[in-house]
C-alpha positions as CSV (number, residue, x, y, z in Angstrom):
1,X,1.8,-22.6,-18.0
2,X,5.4,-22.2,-16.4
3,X,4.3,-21.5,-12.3
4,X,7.7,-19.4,-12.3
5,X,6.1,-17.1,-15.5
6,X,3.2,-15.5,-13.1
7,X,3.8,-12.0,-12.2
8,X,0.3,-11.5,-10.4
9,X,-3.3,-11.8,-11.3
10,X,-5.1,-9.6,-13.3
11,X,-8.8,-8.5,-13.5
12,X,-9.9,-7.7,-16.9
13,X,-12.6,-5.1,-17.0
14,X,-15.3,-4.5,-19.0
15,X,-13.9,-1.4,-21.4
16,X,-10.5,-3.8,-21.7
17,X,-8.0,-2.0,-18.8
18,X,-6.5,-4.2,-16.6
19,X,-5.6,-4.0,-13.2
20,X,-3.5,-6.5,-10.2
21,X,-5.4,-8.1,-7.4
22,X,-3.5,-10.1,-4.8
23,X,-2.3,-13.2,-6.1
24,X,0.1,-15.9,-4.6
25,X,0.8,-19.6,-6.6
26,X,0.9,-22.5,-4.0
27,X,1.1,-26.3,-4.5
28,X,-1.5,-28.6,-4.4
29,X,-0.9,-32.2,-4.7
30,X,2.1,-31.3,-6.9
31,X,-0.1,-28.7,-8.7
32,X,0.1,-25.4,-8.8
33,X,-2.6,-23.1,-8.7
34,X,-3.0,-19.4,-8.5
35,X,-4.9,-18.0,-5.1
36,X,-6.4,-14.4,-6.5
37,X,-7.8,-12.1,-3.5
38,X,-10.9,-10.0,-5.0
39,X,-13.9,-8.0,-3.4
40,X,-15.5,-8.1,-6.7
41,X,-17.0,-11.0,-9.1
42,X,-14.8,-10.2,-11.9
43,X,-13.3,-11.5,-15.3
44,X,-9.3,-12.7,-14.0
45,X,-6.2,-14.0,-15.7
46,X,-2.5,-14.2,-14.8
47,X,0.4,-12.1,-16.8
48,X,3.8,-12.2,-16.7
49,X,5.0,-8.8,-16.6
50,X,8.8,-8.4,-14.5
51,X,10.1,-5.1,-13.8
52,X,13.4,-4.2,-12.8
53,X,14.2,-0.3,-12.3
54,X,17.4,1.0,-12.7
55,X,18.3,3.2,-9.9
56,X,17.1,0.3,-7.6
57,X,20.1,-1.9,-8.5
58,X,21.9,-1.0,-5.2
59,X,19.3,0.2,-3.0
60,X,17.9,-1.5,0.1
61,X,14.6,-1.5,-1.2
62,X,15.5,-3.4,-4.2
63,X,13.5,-6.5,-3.7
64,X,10.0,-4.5,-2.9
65,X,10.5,-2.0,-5.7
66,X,11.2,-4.5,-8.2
67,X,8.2,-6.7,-6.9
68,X,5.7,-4.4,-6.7
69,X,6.5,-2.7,-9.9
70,X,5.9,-6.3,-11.5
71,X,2.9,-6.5,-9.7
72,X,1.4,-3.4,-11.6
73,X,1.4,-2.0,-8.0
74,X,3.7,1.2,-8.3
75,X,5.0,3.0,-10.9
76,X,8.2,4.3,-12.2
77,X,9.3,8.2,-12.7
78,X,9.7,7.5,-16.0
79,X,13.0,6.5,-18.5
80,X,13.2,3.0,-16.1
81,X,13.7,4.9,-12.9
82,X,11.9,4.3,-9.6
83,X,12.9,7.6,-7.8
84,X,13.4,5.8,-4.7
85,X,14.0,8.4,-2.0
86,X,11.7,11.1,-3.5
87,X,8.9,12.0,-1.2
88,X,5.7,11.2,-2.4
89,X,2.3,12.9,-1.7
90,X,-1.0,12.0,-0.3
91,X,-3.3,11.1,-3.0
92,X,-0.1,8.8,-4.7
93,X,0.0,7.0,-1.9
94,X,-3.7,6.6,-1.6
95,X,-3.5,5.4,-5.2
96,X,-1.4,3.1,-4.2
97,X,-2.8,1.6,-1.5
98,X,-6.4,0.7,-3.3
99,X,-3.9,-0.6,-6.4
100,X,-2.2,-2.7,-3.9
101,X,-5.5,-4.3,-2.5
102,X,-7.0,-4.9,-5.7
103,X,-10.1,-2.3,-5.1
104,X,-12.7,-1.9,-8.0
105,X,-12.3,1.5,-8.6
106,X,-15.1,4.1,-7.8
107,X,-15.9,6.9,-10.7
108,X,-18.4,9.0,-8.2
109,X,-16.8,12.5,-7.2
110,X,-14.5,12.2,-3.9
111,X,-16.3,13.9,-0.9
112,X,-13.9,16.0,-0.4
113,X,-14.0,20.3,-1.3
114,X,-10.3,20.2,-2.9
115,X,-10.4,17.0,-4.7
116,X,-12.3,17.5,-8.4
117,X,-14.1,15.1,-10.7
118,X,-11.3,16.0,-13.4
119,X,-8.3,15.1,-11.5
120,X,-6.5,12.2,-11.9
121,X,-6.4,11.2,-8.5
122,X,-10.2,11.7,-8.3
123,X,-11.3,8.1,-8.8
124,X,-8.4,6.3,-6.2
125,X,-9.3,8.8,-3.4
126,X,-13.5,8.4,-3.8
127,X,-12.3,4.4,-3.8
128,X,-10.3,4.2,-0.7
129,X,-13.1,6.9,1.1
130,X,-15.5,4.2,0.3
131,X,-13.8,1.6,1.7
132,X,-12.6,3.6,4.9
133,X,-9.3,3.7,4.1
134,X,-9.4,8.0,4.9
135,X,-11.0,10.6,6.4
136,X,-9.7,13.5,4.9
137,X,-9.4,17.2,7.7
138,X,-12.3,18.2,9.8
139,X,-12.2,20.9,7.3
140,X,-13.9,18.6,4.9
141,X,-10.7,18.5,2.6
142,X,-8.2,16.2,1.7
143,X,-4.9,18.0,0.7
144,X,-4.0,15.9,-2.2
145,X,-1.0,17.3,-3.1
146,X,0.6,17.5,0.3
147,X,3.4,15.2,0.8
148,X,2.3,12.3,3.5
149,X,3.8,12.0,6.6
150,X,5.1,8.4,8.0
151,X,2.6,8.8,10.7
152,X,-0.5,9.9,8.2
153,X,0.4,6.9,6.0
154,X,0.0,4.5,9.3
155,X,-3.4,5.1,9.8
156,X,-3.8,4.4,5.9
157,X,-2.3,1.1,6.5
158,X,-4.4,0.5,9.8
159,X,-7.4,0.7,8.0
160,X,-6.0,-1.4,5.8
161,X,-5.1,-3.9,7.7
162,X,-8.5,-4.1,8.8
163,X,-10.0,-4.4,5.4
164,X,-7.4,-7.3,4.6
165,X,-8.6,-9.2,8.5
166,X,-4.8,-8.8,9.2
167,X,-6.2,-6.0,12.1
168,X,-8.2,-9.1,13.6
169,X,-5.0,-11.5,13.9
170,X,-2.6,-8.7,15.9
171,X,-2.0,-9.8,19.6
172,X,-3.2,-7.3,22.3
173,X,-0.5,-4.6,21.8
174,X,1.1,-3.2,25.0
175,X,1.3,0.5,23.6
176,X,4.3,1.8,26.0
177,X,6.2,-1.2,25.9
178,X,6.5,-1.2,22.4
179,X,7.4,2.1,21.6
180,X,9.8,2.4,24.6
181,X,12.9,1.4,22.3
182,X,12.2,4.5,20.0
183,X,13.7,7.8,21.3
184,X,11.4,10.1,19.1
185,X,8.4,8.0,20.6
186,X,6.6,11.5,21.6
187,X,6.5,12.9,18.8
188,X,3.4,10.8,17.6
189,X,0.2,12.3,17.2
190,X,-2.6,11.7,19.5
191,X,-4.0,10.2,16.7
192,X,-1.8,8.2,15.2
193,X,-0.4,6.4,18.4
194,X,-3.0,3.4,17.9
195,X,-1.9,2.6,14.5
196,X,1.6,2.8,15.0
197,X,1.6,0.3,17.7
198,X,-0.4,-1.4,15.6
199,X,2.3,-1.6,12.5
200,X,4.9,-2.3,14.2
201,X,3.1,-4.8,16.2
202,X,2.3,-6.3,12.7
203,X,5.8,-6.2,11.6
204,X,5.1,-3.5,8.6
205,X,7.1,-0.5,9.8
206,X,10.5,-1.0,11.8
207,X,11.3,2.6,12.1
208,X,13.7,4.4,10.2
209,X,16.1,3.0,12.8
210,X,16.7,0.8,16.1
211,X,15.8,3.9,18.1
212,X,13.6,6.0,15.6
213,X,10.2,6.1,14.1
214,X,9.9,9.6,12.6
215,X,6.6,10.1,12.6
216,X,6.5,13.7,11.1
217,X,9.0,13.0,8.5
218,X,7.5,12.1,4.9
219,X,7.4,9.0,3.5
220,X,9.6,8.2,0.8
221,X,8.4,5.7,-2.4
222,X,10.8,3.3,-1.4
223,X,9.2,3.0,2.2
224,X,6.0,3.1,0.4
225,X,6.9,-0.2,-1.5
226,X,7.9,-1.9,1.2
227,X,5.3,-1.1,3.2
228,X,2.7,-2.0,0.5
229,X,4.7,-5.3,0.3
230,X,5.2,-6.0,4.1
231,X,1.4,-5.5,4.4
232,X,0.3,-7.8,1.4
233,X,2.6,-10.7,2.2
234,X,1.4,-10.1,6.6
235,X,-2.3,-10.5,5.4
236,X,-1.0,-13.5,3.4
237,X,-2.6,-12.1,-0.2
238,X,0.8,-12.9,-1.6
């Protein structure tokens, strides 16, 4: 088939929905050949399926939106709109994460007190607690309809980085050095200091600007896309 007519790869389940995995097309010996990243033994194919949303014509995260959209990553609002620089909440950007890396998803109940079996979310937050991509609130909830901070999402993509063996490639980081260019620099959790320097060491997150991180702010879907993409194309899955 035409190389330049691949959106992404594709596992076909068993009750006939499909879902992405990572996929890149490289060259071999003037060939070209689809590389599809999977934790599962699975039935694949490739599709062709471009996206382009209209109110991301003009907007700086044109290229991610557009890309992941194609790659059945994220979804629009709707109508062929993206709703860029709405904030988005916790379990939507956990469901995003385990569609971005490809995860089989999980069907038991998610072990957490204020997530239920009937919600839609249900299945994408048991998946990435599974996989260690959260840990929910000593509490022994999750707050699924919360919107996500910047900083709470970069622990998501920590763990994630580790599941993808990116985590393994990241130089030492030299926490204070790093930071030092950002002004709002204490204002990071405890908590969240590691995987900051960790992100930006990795070259996902740049910080809202030259001189700020804003770790308490939430985290907009257009952020979310780039973020997704910056941390699939840094783990070289596509």
């Amino acid at each position: 088939m035409d190389a330049d007519k691949i959106t992404t790869g594709i596992v076909v389940d068993q009750d006939g929905t499909v879902r992405h995995v990572p996929t890149k097309v490289i060259i071999i010996d003037g060939k070209h050949y689809a590389i599809i990243s999977s934790l599962t033994n699975s039935l694949y194919s490739v599709v062709w399926h471009p996206l382009e949303f209209s109110d991301v014509a003009n907007h700086w995260a044109n290229k991610a939106v557009n890309n992941m959209g194609s790659r059945m990553v994220i979804e629009g609002t709707g109508s062929g709109v993206f709703s860029p620089n709405r904030d988005i909440t916790r379990t939507e950007f956990t469901a995003i994460v385990v569609r971005g890396l490809g995860l089989k998803p999980e069907e038991a109940a998610a072990p957490y007190s204020d997530v239920h079996s009937t919600d839609w979310y249900s299945s994408a937050v048991h998946t990435a607690y599974a996989y260690d991509l959260i840990s929910g609130f000593e509490d022994g909830t999750f707050h699924p309809r919360d919107k996500i901070t910047r900083e709470q999402a970069m622990v998501i993509i920590d763990r994630a980085m580790k599941l993808t063996g990116l985590k393994d490639k990241l130089p030492e980081p030299a926490a204070e050095q790093l930071l030092r260019p950002y002004a709002d620099r204490a204002e990071v959790s405890v908590w969240a200091v590691s995987s900051l320097v960790d992100s930006v060491t990795a070259g996902i997150i740049t910080g809202r600007s030259g001189s700020e991180l804003a770790p308490k702010a939430y985290i907009t879907r257009a952020e979310v896309a780039a973020i997704i993409e910056r941390l699939l194309q840094k783990s070289e899955l596509i």
